[in-house]
C-alpha positions in Angstrom: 57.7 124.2 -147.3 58.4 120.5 -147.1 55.9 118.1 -145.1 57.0 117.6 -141.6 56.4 113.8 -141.7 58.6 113.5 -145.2 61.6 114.4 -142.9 61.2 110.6 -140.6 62.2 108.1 -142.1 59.7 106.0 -144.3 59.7 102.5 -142.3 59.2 104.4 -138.6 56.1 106.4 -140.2 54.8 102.6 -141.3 55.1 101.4 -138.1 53.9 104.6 -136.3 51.0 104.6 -138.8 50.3 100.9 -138.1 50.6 101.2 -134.3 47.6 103.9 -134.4 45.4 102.1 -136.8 45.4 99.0 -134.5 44.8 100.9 -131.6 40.9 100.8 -131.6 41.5 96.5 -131.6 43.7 96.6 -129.2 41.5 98.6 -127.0 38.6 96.5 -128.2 40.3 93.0 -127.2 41.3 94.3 -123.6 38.0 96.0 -123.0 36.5 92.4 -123.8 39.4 90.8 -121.3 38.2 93.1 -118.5 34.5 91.9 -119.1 35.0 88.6 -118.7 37.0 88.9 -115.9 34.5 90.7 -113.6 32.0 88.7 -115.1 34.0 85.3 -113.7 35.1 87.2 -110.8 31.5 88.0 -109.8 29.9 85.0 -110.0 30.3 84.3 -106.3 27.4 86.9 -105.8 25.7 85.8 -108.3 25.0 86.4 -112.0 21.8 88.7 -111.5 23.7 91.0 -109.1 26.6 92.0 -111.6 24.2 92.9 -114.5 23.9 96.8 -114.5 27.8 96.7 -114.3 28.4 94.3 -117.2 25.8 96.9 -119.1 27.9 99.8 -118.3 31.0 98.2 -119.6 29.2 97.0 -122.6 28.0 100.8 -123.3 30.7 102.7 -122.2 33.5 100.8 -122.8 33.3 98.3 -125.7 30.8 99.8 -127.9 33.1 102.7 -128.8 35.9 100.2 -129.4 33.7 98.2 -131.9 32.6 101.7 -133.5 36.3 103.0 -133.6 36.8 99.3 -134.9 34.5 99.2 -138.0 34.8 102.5 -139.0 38.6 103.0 -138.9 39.9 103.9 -142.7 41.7 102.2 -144.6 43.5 101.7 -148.3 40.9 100.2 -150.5 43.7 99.5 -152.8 45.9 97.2 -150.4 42.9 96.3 -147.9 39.7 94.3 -149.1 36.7 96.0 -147.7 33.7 94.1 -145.9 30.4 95.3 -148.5 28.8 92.1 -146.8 28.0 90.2 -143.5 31.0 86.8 -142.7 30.2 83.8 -143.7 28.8 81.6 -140.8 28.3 78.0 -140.9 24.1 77.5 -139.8 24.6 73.9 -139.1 27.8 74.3 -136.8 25.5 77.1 -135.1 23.1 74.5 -134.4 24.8 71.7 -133.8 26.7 73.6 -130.8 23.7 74.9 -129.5 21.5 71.7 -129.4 25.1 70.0 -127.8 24.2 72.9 -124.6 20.5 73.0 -125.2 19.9 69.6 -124.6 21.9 68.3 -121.6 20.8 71.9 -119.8 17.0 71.0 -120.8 17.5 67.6 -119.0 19.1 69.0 -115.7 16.7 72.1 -115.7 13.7 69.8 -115.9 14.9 68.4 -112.7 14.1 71.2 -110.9 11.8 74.0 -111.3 12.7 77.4 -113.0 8.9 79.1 -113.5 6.0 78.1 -111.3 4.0 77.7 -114.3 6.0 74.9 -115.7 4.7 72.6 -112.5 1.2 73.6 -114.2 2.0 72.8 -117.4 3.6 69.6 -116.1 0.7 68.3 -114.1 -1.8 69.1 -116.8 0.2 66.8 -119.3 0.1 64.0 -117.0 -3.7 64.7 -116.4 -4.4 64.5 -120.3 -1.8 61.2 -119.9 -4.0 59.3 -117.9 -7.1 59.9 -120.2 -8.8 62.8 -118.3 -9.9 66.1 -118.7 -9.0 67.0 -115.1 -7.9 64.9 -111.9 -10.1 64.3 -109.3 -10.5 67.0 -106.7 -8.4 66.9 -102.9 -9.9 66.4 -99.9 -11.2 69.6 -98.6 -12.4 71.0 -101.7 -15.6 71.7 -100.6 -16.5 75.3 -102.3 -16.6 77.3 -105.5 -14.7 80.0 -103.5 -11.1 80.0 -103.9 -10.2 81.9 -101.0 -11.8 79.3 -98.5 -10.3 76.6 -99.6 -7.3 75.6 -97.3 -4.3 76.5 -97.7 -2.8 72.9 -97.9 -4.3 72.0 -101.7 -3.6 75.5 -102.9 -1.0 75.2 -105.8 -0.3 78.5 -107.6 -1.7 78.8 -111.0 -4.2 75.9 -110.5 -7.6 75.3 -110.0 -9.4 73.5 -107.2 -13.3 72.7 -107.6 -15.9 70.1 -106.1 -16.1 68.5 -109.5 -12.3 68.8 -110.6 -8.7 69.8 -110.0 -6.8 71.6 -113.0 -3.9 74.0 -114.2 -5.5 77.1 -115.7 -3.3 76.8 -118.6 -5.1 76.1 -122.2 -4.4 72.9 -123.6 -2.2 73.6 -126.8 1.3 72.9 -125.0 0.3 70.5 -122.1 -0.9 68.3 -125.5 2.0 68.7 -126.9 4.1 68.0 -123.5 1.9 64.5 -122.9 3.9 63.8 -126.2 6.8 64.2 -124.5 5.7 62.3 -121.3 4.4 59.4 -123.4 8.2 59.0 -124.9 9.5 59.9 -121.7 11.6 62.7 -123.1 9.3 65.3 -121.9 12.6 67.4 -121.6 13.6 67.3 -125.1 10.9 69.1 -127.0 11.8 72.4 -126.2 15.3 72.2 -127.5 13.8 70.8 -130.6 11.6 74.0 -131.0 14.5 76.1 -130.7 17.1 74.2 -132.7 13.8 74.4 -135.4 13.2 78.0 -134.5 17.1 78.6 -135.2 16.7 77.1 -138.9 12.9 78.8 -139.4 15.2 82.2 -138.6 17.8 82.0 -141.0 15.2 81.2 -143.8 13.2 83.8 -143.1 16.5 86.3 -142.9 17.4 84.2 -146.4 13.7 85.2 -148.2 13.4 88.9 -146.6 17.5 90.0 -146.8 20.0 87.4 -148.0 21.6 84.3 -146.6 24.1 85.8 -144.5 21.6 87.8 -142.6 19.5 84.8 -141.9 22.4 82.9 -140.5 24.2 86.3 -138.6 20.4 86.2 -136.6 20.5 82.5 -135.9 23.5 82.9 -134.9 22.6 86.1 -132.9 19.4 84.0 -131.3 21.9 81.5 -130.2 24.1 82.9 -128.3 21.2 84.9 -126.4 21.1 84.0 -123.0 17.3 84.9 -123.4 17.2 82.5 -125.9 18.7 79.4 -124.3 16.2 80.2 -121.4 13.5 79.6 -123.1 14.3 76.7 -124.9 14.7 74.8 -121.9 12.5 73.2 -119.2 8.7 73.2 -119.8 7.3 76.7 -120.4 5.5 76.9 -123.7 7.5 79.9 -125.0 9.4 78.0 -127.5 7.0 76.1 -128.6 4.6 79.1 -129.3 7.8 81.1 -131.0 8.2 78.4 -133.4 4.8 78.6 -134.8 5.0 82.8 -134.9 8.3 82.5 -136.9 6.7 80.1 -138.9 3.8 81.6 -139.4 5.6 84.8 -140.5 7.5 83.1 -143.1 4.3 81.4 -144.7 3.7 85.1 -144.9 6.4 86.5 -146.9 6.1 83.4 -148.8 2.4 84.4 -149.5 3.1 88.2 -150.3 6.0 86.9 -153.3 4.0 84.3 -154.7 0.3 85.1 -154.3 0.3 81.0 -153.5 -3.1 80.6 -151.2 -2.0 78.1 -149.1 0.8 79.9 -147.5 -1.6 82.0 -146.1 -3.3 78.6 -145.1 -0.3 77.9 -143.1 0.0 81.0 -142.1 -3.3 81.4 -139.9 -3.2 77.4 -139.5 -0.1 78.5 -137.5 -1.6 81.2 -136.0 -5.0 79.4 -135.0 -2.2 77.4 -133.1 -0.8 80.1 -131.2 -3.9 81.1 -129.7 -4.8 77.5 -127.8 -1.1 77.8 -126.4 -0.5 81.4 -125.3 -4.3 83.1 -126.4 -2.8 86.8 -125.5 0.4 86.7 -127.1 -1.5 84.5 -130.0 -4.0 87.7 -130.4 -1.2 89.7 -130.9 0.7 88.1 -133.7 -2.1 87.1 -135.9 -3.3 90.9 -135.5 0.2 92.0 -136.8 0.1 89.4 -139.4 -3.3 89.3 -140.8 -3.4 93.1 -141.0 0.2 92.3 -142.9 -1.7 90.3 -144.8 -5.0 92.0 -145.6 -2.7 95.0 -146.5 -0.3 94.5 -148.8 -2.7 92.5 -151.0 -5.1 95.7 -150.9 -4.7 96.1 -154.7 -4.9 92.7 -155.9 -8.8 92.3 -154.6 -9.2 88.6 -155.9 -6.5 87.6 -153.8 -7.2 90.1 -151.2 -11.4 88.3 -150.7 -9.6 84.7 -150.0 -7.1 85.6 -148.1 -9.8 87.2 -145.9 -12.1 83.9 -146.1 -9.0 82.0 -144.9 -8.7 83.9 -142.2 -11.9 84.0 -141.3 -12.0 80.0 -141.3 -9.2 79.0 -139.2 -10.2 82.4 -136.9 -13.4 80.5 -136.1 -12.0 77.4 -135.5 -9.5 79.0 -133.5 -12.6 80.3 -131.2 -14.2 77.6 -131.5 -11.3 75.7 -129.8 -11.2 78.6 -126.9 -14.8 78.3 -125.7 -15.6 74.6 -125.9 -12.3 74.3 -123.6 -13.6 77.0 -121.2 -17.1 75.0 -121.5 -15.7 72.4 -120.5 -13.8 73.4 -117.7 -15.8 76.4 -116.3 -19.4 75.6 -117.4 -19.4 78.7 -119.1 -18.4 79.7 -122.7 -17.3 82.9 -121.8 -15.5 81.9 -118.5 -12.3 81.0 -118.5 -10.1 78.8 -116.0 -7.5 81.7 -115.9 -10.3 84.3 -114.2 -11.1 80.8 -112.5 -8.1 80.7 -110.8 -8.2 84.1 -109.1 -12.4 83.8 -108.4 -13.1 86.3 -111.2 -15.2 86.8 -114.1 -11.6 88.5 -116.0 -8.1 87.1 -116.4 -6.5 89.8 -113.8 -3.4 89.7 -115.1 -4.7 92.0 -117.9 -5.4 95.6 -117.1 -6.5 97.9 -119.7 -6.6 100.6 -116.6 -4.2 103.6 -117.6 -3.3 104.0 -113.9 -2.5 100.2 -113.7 -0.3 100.7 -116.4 2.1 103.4 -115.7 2.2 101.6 -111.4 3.5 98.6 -113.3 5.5 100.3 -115.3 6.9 102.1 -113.0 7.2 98.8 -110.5 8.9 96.9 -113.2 10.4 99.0 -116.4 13.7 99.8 -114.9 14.1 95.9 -114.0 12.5 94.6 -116.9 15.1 96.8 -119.5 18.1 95.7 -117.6 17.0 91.8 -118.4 16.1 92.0 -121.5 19.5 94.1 -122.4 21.7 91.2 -120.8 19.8 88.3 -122.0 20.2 89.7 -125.6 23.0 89.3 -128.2 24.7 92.5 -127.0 23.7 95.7 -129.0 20.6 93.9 -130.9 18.5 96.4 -130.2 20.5 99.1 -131.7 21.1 97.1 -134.8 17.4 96.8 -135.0 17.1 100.4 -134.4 19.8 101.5 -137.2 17.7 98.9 -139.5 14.7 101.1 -139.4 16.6 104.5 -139.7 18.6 103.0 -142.5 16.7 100.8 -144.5 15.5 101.9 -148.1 15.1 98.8 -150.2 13.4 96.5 -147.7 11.4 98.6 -145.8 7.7 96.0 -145.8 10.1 93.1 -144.9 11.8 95.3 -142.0 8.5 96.9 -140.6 6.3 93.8 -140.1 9.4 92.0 -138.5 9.8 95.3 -136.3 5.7 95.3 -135.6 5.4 92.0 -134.0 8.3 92.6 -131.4 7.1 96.2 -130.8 3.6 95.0 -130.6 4.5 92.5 -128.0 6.0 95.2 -126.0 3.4 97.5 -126.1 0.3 94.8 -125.3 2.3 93.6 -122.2 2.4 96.9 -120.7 -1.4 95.8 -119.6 -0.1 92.8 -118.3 0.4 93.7 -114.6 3.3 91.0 -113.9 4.0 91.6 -110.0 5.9 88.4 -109.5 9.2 89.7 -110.5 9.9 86.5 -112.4 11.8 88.3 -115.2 15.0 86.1 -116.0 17.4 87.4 -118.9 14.0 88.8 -120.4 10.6 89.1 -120.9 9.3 86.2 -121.6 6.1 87.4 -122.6 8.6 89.2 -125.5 10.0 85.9 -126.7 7.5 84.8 -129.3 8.8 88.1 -131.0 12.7 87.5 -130.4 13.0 86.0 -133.4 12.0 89.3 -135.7 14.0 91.4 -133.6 17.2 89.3 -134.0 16.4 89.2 -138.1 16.2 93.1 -137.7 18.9 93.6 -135.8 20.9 91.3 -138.4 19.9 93.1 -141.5 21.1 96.3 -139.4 24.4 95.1 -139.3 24.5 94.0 -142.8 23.6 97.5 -143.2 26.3 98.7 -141.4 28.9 96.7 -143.1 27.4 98.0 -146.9 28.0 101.7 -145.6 31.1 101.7 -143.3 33.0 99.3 -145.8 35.0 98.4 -142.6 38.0 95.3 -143.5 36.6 92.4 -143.7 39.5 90.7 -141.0 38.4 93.7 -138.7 34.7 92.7 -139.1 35.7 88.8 -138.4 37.5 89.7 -135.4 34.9 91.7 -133.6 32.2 89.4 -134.5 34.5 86.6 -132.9 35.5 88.8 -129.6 31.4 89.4 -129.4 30.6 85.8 -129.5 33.4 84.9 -127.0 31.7 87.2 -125.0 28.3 85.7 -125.3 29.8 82.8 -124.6 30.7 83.1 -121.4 27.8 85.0 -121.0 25.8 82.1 -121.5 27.9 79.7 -119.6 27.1 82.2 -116.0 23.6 82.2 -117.6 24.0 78.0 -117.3 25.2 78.7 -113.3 22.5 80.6 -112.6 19.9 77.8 -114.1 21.4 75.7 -112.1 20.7 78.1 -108.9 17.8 78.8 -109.2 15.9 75.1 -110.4 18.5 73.5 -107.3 16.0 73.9 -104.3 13.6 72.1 -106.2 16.2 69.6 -107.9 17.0 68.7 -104.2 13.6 68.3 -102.8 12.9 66.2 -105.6 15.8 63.8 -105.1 15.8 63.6 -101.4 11.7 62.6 -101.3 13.1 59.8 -104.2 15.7 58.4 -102.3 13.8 58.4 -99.4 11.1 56.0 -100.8 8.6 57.3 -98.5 5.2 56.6 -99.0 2.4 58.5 -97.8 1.3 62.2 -97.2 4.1 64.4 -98.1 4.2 68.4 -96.7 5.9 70.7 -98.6 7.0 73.1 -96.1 8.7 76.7 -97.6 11.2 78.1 -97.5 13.5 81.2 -98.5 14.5 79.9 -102.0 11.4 77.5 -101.8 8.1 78.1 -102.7 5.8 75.1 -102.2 3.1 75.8 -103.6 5.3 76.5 -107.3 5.8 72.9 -107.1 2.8 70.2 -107.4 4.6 67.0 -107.5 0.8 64.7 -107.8 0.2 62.5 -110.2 -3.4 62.8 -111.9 -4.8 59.5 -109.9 -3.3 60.5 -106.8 -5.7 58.8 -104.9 -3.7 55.7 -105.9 -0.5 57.1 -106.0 2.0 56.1 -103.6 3.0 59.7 -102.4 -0.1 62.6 -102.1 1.3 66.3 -101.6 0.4 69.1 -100.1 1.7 72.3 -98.7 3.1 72.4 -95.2 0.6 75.9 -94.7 -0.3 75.0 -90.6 2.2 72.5 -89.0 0.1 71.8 -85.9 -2.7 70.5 -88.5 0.2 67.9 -90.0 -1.4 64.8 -88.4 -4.9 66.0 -89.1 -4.5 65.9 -92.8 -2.7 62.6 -92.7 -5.8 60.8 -90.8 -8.0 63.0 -93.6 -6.0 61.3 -96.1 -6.2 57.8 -95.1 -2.4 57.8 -94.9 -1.1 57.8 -91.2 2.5 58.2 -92.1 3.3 61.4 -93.5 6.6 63.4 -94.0 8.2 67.1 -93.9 10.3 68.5 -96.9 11.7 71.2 -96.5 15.4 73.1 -98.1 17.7 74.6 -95.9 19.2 77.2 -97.4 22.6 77.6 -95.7 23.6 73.9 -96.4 21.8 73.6 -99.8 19.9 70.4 -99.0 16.2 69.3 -98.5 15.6 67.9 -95.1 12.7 64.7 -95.0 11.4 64.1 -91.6 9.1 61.5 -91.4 6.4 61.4 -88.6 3.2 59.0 -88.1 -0.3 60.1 -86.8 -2.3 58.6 -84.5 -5.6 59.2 -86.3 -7.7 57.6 -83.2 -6.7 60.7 -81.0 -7.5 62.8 -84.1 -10.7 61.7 -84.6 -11.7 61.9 -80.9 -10.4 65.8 -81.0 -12.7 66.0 -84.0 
C-alpha cells in the first residue's frame, strides 16, 4: 500500500513541511514580542514589580520555543549545521557597552544607589585631603555608639572623640581618591568592567575557545546585574576585576608551570582582601586550594607555589591589622564591629538558626533578582556545563567553585536591608565564572544538538534584543531610585546656601544614606547633619557656630527636594541652655 503523503502533490507537501518546521521560530519571535510589550507596558509601576511575571514568561513560554528552536531536525545535506558557538565581535561588545556604561555611571553618581557608596565616597575625599580620618562632629563625646545623637549618625560610619570615619577598608576608597584627584571619580568603574569584559573573553579563550570567551562577554554585558555594578561607586567591579584576573593568572600558571603567574595570581588576590576582606577570603580559598592541588604531583613546583602564597598572604594580613591599628587601637578590632559597638562584624553569623531566618527572610527575593538581572537562562547553561562536560572538566569546576562558593559563604551574611537590586551583589565578584560556564554550556549545546547555524543566529539575536530592553527598564529604574538623592543634591547647589544643612527623611529618602561633608568640614561652607529632632534645629546651628541653617527634604508626590532656610537666634539658645 502506497504512502498517503505520495498521493499530494510534491510542492504543497514542501510548503506544508516548511510551514511546520518554522513553527517553533515563529512561536519563539511572538513569545519575545509579548515580552517586551508587558515589559514597556509595565513600566508605569515600576520595573521591580513586573519581575516574577517577566520570569514566568521567560520559563514557560520562551524557553520551550528556544528548545523546540535548537533542536528542530533538519537535512544535513541541504542545511549547514551549527557544531560551534556565532561569531561575535568582542570589541563591538565593548565599545556598545562602555557608550551605556559611561554616561549611566555619570548620571548615577549624581545620586545615590547603595548607602555604602556615600561611605566609600567620604572616605576618598578624607584620604584626598591628606588624612587618615576627618575630625570628629560636635557632640561626639563617647565611645558608645548608641549615645551619640542622632543628628551625626551616618549609616555605615564611625563617630569617635578622636576621629570620624567610614568603616570600609581602604583598598577602593584609594583607588576612588584617584578618581577624585582627576575628577572623574565616576569613570573608574566602567573602566573595571569594560576591562572585566576583555579579562572574560580571555579567560573563556585559554579554558574553552575563542567563541566562548566572547559568547560570556557578551553574556556579562547585556546582564542587567552587570551594568549595575559597573556603575556608581560600590567597589564590586573593582574587586571583580582583580578575581577574574586573578583566575586567569591561574590557568595560566597550571599550563605553563611559569612562577610568576601564581605571583600575579595571589598579588591579585592579596588585593581583594583590603577591598572586600570576606568575599577576598573566599576567592583566594577557592583559588589557592586550585592551586596547591593540581600541582600535588609536581612537588618542586607544588613547595613555591606554597611559599608564594604564604608571602603575599602575610602581607595581605599585615595590611588588615595595621589598618584596624590604626583606626581602632586594636589589631584585632576592626572599624566594621566598630560601627555597630561590637567586638565582631555582625553582619556575619556562623549561627545555624541565623541562617536558615535569613534565608527564609530573603531566599525567595534574592532568587527572583538574581534570575532577572542575569543573561536569561545562564544558570542553566551553567548547569548543563557541569552535567555535560567531559574534556574540560578542572577548567569548568574551579570556574563553577568560586560562584558556588560565594553563594554558600553569604548565606552567613545576615543582609536585612533588602538592598538586593538585579542581584546579589555580594555574588558579583563571581559573575564572571558563571557567565564563562554558562557560555561553554551553550557551546556544548550547539556540539550535541547540531541545530542550523541561521536558527542558532536568530535566537541568540531575539535573546539579546531582549536583554536589551531589559537593560534599558534596568536604566529607568537607576534613574528612580538614585533621583531623590540627585534632587537633594541639586536643589542645596542651586540654592547656594551656606551654613548648617538638615537632612530631613523622607519615604524614598534616607538621610542618613547620604553624608554630603567634606573631610575639613569645619571649614567648609555647608556642615550636614540629619534632621533626627526638628524642635532641636536652632540648637545645633548655635552648637555649630553657624546661625543660618536650612531644611532639605524630597517630597515624594511632586518629585522635588524642598530647601527652607531658617536663622537661629543663638542668644535665646544659650540662655535656655
Amino acid at each position: 500500500m502506497s504512502n498517503p503523503s505520495e498521493l499530494l502533490p510534491q510542492p504543497r507537501a514542501a510548503i506544508a513541511g516548511d510551514r511546520a518546521r518554522s513553527l517553533p521560530f515563529w512561536f519563539l519571535s511572538a513569545a519575545i514580542i509579548i515580552y517586551l510589550s508587558i515589559l514597556f507596558f509595565g513600566l508605569r509601576r515600576g520595573y521591580e514589580h513586573l519581575h516574577a511575571v517577566l520570569l514566568l514568561l521567560q520559563y514557560l513560554l520562551i524557553l520551550p520555543a528556544i528548545v523546540g528552536c535548537l533542536r528542530r531536525r533538519q537535512d544535513q545535506d541541504k542545511v549547514q549545521a551549527a557544531t560551534e558557538l556565532p561569531r561575535i565581535n568582542l570589541y563591538a561588545v565593548i565599545v556598545c557597552f562602555a557608550a551605556l556604561v559611561i554616561p549611566l555611571s555619570w548620571f548615577s553618581a549624581r545620586g545615590l544607589m547603595h548607602s555604602d557608596e556615600s561611605g566609600y565616597s567620604f572616605q576618598a575625599r578624607i584620604y584626598r585631603s591628606g588624612r587618615l580620618m576627618a575630625d570628629p562632629l560636635i557632640g561626639a563625646t563617647s565611645n558608645v555608639a548608641r549615645e551619640i545623637p542622632r543628628e551625626l549618625v551616618y549609616t555605615g560610619h564611625v563617630l569617635r572623640p578622636y576621629g570620624w570615619f567610614p568603616k570600609f577598608p581602604p583598598g577602593w576608597p584609594l583607588v576612588l581618591t584617584l578618581g577624585y584627584l582627576i575628577s572623574a571619580r565616576c569613570l573608574l568603574n566602567p573602566i573595571f568592567g569594560v576591562m572585566q569584559l576583555m579579562v572574560i573573553a580571555a579567560l573563556g579563550w585559554r579554558c574553552f575557545s575563542r567563541e566562548s570567551g566572547v559568547i560570556a562577554a557578551f553574556m556579562a554585558a547585556l546582564s542587567s546585574f552587570y551594568l549595575v555594578n559597573s556603575v556608581g561607586m560600590m567597589s564590586h567591579a573593582f574587586c571583580a576585576i582583580l578575581a577574574a584576573t586573578a583566575t586567569l593568572c591561574l590557568f595560566a600558571g597550571l599550563e605553563t608551570a611559569n612562577l610568576w603567574y601564581y605571583a600575579g595570581m595571589f598579588a591579585c588576590l592579596a588585593a581583594t582582601l583590603q577591598v572586600r576582606p570576606y568575599t577576598g577570603f573566599v576567592v583566594t580559598l577557592v583559588l589557592t586550594v586550585a592551586a596547591l592541588w593540581f600541582n600535588r604531583k609536581n612537588q618542586h613546583t607544588l613547595v613555591r607555589v606554597f611559599a608564594i602564597g604564604v608571602f603575599f598572604g602575610a602581607l595581605s594580613i599585615a595590611g588588615v591589622l595595621v589598618y584596624n591599628h590604626l583606626y581602632s587601637g586594636s589589631w584585632l578590632l576592626s572599624p566594621y564591629a566598630m560601627a555597630h559597638d561590637s567586638s565582631l562584624p555582625p553582619e556575619l553569623s556562623f549561627s545555624p538558626g541565623g541562617m536558615l531566618r535569613s534565608i527564609r527572610r530573603h531566599a525567595l527575593h534574592t532568587s527572583e533578582e538574581n534570575l532577572i538581572g542575569i543573561f536569561s537562562f545562564a544558570y542553566l547553561l551553567a548547569g548543563y556545563a557541569l552535567w555535560r562536560e567531559t574534556t574540560r572538566h578542572k577548567e569548568v569546576w574551579i570556574l563553577a567553585s568560586i560562584y558556588v562558593a560565594l553563594v554558600l559563604a553569604y548565606l552567613a551574611h545576615t543582609n536585612d536591608s533588602g538592598e538586593v537590586f538585579f542581584g546579589e551583589r555580594f555574588h558579583f565578584e563571581g559573575f564572571f565564572a558563571l557567565a564563562l560556564v554558562a557560555a561553554r554550556g551553550l557551546q556544548l549545546l550547539v556540539e550535541r544538538w547540531r541545530t542550523q547555524r541561521w536558527a542558532l543566529v536568530w535566537t541568540m539575536l531575539l535573546l539579546g534584543i531582549m536583554q536589551l530592553a531589559q537593560q534599558a527598564a534596568a536604566v529607568n529604574a537607576i534613574a528612580r531610585r538614585g533621583e531623590p538623592y540627585r534632587k537633594v543634591r541639586e536643589a542645596i547647589a542651586a540654592s547656594g546656601f551656606s551654613g548648617l544643612v538638615l537632612l530631613h527623611d523622607s519615604p524614598e529618602f534616607v538621610a542618613e544614606h547620604f553624608n554630603l561633608n567634606e573631610a575639613d568640614w569645619r571649614h567648609a561652607p555647608r556642615i550636614y547633619l540629619l534632621d533626627a529632632e526638628p524642635e532641636r534645629r536652632a540648637e545645633w546651628a548655635c552648637r555649630y557656630g553657624v546661625p543660618a541653617y536650612a531644611v532639605v527634604s524630597y517630597d515624594e508626590l511632586t518629585r522635588s527636594a524642598i530647601l527652607l532656610e531658617g536663622k537661629a537666634n543663638c542668644t535665646a539658645v544659650t540662655d535656655q541652655q
